[in-house]
N, C-alpha and C positions, 0 to 999 in steps of 0.2 A: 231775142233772148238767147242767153248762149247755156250750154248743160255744162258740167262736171262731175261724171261719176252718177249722172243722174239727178242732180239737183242742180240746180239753177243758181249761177254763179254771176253772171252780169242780170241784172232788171232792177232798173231806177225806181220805176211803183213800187214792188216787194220792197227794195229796202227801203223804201219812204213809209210805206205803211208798217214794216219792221220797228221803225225808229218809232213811230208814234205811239204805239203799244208798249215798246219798252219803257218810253215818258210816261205815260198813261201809268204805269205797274211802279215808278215811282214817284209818283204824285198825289198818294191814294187819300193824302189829307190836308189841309187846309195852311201848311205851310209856305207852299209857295205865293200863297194870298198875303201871309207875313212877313215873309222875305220881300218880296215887290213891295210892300210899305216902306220898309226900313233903306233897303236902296233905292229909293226915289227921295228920301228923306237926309239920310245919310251920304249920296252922292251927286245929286244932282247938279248938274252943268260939267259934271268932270268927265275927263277919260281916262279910261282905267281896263286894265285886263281883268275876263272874270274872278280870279281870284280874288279881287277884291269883295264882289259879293259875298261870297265863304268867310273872306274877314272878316267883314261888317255882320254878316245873319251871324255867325258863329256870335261874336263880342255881344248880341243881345240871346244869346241862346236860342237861337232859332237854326234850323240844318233838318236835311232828309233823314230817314230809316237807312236808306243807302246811299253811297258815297255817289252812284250814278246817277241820282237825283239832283246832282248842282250843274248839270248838263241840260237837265229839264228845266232848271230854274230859269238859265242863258235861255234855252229856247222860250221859253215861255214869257218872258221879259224884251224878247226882239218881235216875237208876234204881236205883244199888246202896245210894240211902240215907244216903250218906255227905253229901249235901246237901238243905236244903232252902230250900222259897222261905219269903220271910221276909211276904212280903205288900208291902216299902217299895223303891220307886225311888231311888237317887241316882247324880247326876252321876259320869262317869265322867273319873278322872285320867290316865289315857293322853289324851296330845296326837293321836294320829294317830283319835283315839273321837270329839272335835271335844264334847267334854261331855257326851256324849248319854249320856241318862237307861239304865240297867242295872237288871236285878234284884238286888237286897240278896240273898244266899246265905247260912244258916247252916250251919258244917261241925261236924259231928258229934264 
């Protein structure tokens, strides 16, 4: 563990249990249960950078409280399986992404 200023600047646990709490504090309701339907539904056999999930839950009206909950979704969509990494980067087509390179996703 390394300090800065007195807090704890490198430790892989903290921020893994960081990141789960912060998904956890975006998840608080039952749409990520909706969104995994509709992309399982809506995508399956493709590969696709997450934005597409956001495409697709958006167009049936489904989306977090907070905008950091479509990060939850991604995690919570490669845990149950229903995603996997593809190993290839590409450019992303959302404007407000600024092109930056994404994980290639295959859904199940």
């Amino acid at each position: 563990m390394t300090t800065f200023n007195g807090q704890i600047y490198f430790d892989l646990d903290a921020g893994e249990r960081a990141r789960d709490a912060a998904l956890a504090a975006v998840s608080n309701d039952n749409w990520i249960e909706r969104a995994s339907v509709v992309v399982r539904a809506e995508l399956a056999g493709q590969e696709v950078l997450a934005e597409e999930f956001r495409r697709v839950c958006e167009t049936h009206g489904i989306g977090p409280e907070h905008h950091n909950g479509w990060g939850a979704l991604t995690m919570a969509l490669a845990r149950a399986g229903t995603i996997t990494e593809t190993g290839r980067l590409e450019k992303s087509k959302a404007v407000k992404s600024h092109a930056r390179r994404q994980m290639v996703w295959r859904v199940a």
